[in-house]
N, C-alpha and C positions, 0 to 999 in steps of 0.2 A: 504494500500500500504506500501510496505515492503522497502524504498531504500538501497543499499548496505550505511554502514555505519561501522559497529562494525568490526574495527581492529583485532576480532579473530574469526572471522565467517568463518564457513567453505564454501569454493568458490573454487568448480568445473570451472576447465580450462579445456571442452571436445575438446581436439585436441591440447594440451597445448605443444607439441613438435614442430608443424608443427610453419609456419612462422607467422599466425596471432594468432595463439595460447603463442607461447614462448612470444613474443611481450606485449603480454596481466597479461603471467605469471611475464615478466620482470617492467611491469607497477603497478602491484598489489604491490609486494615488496617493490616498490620505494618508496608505498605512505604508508607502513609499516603494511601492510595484511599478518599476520602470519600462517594462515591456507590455504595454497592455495594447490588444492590435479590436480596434471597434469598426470596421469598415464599414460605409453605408448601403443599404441596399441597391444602393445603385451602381457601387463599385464591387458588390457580391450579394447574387441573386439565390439567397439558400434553396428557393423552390426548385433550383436546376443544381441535380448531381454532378454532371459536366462541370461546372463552375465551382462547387462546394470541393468536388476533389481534388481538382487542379488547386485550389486554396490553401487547400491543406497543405497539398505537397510541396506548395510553393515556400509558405509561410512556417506550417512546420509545429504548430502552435502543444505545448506540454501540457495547458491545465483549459478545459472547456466550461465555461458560463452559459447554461443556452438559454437564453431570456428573449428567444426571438418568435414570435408568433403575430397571428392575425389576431385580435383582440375588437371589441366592444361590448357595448350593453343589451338588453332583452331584444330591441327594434332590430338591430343589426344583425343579431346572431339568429332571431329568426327570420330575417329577411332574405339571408344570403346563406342557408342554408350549406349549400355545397360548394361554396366557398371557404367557409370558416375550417368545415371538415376535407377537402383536398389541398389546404392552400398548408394548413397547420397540419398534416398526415406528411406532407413533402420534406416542408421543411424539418421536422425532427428525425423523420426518417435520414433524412441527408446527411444535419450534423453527426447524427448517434453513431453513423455507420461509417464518417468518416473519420470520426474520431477513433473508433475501433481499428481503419484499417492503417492508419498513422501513428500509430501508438500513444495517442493522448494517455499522460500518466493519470489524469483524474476527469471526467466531467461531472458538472452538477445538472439537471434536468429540471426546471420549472413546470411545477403543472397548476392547475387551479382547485379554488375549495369547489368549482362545478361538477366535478368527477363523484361527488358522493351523491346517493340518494336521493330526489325530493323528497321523500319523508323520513329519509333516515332519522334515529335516537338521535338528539341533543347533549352535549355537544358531538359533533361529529368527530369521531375515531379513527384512526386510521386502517382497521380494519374492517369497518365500514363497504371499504368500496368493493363494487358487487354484488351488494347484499338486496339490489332493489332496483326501481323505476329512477331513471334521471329526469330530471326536470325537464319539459319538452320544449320547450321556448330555446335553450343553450345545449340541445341532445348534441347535434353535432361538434360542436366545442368541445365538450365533455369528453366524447367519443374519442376525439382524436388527442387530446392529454391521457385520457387512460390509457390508449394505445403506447402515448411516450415513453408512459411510466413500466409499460410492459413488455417494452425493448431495453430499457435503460435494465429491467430485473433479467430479462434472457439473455442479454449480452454479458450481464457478471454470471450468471449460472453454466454457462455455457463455453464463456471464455474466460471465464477471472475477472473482466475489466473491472477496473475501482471505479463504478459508474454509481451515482447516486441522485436520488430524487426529493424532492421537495414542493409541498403544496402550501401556497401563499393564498390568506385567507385575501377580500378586497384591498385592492390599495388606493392610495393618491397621494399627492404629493407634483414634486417640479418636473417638466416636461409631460401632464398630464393633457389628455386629451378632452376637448372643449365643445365639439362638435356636438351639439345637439340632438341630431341625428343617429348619431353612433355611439355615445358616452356613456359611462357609468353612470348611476344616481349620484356622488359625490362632486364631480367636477360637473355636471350637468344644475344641479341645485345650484352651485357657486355663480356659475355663468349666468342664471334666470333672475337670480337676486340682484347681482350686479347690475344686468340692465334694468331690473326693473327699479332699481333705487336710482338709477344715472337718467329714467328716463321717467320718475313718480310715476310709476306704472301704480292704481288700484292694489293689484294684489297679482301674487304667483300661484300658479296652476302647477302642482304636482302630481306626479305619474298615481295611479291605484290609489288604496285607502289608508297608506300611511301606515300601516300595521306591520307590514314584515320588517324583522328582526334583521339587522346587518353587522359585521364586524367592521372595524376599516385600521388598517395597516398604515402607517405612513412606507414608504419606499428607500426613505434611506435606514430605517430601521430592518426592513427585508434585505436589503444590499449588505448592512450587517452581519445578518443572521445566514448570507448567501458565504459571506467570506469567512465566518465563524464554524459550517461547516465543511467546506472546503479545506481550514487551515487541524481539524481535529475529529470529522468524522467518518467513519467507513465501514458503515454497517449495511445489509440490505434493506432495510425497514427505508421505506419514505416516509419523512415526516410533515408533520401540520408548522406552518408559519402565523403566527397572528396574535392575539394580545390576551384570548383567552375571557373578552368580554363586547356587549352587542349593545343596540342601540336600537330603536325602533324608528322609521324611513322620517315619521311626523315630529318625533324629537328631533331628528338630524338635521331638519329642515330647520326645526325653529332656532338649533342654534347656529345655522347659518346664515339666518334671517338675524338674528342676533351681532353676529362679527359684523355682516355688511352695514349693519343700523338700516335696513329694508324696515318702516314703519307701514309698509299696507296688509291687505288678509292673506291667509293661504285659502289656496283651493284645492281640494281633492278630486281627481277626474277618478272616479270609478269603474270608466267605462273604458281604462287602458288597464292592464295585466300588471298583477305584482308580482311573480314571479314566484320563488320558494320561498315559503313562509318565513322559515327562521334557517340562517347559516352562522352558525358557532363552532370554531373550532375548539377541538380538545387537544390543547398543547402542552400537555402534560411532559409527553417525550423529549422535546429541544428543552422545557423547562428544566426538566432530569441531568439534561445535558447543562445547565449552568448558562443559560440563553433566554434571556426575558428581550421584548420589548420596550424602549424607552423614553418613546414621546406622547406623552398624550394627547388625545383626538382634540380638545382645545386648543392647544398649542399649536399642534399641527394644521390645522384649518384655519387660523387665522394667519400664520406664516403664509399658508398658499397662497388665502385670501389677498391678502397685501401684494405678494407677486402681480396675482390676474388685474388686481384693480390698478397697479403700476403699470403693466402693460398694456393696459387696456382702457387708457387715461382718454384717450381719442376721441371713444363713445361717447363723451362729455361735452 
């Protein structure tokens, strides 16, 4: 077993631009990792094995981050059905297998807290998955993380490799996505309240009835917990990422109607989908391991908050 250790190893960040990628890139440097190679998609197209291997064997890379995937929220991931599920089947197929044939000494595998049950036991376990029905709004997403998680376990059972996975409860945080259309519930709320206080809109219309249970991550805490095990663990078990506490959609709103100082009402649209009831992870395991979470959802949202509304001064 290989841990990430040596300060000038070369460590592949695949998907190093995106929000759990930069996060990871920005984590690495901190702790003074000089070779860290984040290429953009557009200078390396992981959906193409042609390009993914030639990469490799160019560059060569010893320890693998793969934080690269198609991502968004309920609209999207049911919209684009067989996008979400061949675009993210490619890409980890790609990295996993080219990491294996280039002798990557470790990669880490991101997957999501989607891969468990919609009605699995609270909090959700890691053994969990497979135990049940996936939520059908994100089936394909889900689908093709379970799949990653279960190349990243064949390829150590098979081949030794020191391949290891990790499921990250929601995130947000810096270089989050804003898009309306495609967004999470957390950067999507941020976004609706800002204009709507930049522009005294009445009030903000939020998705369903405010009742399901969410967790939220900040991202440089997960970038953390990506290099904490990378630098000390190498077990087969995948473990849960996340804070180990939840929040319901209608509280998270109000405190982000709160950070923005947004003084008009909410609205509840009932007649758009909430998704899975409740998603809590049970992070008992990384806890065991001496790995907590250390920003709180305050904190953390009003930091971003500040970012979005500094960027985003224009609107005004």
């Amino acid at each position: 077993m290989s841990n990430l250790s040596d300060k000038n190893a070369r460590i592949f960040v695949a998907g190093g631009r995106g929000m759990v990628g930069s996060a990871i890139v920005r984590a690495l440097r901190a702790k003074g990792y000089t070779n860290v190679l984040a290429p953009s998609s557009a200078e390396l197209d992981l959906t193409s094995q042609q390009q993914t291997q030639e990469w490799f064997g160019q560059h060569r890379p010893e320890y693998v981050f793969m934080a690269a995937a198609k991502v968004g929220g309920i609209l999207a991931n049911n919209t684009y059905r067989a996008d979400f599920l061949y675009l993210n089947l490619m890409i980890e197929a790609n990295v996993i297998h080219a990491s294996h044939i280039y002798g990557v000494k470790k990669m880490l595998f991101l997957g999501s807290s989607c891969i468990y049950p919609k009605l699995a036991p609270q909090p959700l376990k890691e053994e969990y998955l497979l135990t049940g029905e996936l939520e059908y709004t994100n089936e394909p997403y889900a689908i093709a993380k379970i799949a990653g998680i279960k190349l990243v376990e064949s390829y150590r059972k098979q081949y030794g490799s020191d391949f290891i996975s990790a499921m990250p409860t929601n995130l947000y945080g810096p270089n989050d996505n804003y898009d309306l259309s495609n967004s999470h519930v957390l950067p999507a709320l941020i976004r609706k309240f800002h204009e709507a206080k930049i522009s005294n809109a009445p009030s903000v219309t939020i998705w369903g009835s405010g009742s399901p249970l969410r967790e939220f991550l900040h991202v440089d805490d997960l970038a953390q917990a990506c290099l904490f095990l990378m630098e000390v663990y190498n077990g087969e078990d995948w473990l849960n990422i996340g804070v180990g506490e939840d929040i319901s959609i209608k509280d998270l709103a109000l405190l982000v109607k709160e950070i923005s100082g947004f003084e008009g009402e909410l609205v509840f649209d009932t007649s758009k989908p909430d998704g899975t009831p409740r998603k809590l992870m049970d992070v008992s395991k990384i806890h065991a391991l001496s790995w907590k979470a250390s920003i709180p959802l305050r904190d953390g949202i009003a930091a971003v908050y500040k970012e979005y509304a500094q960027a985003h001064t224009a609107l005004s």
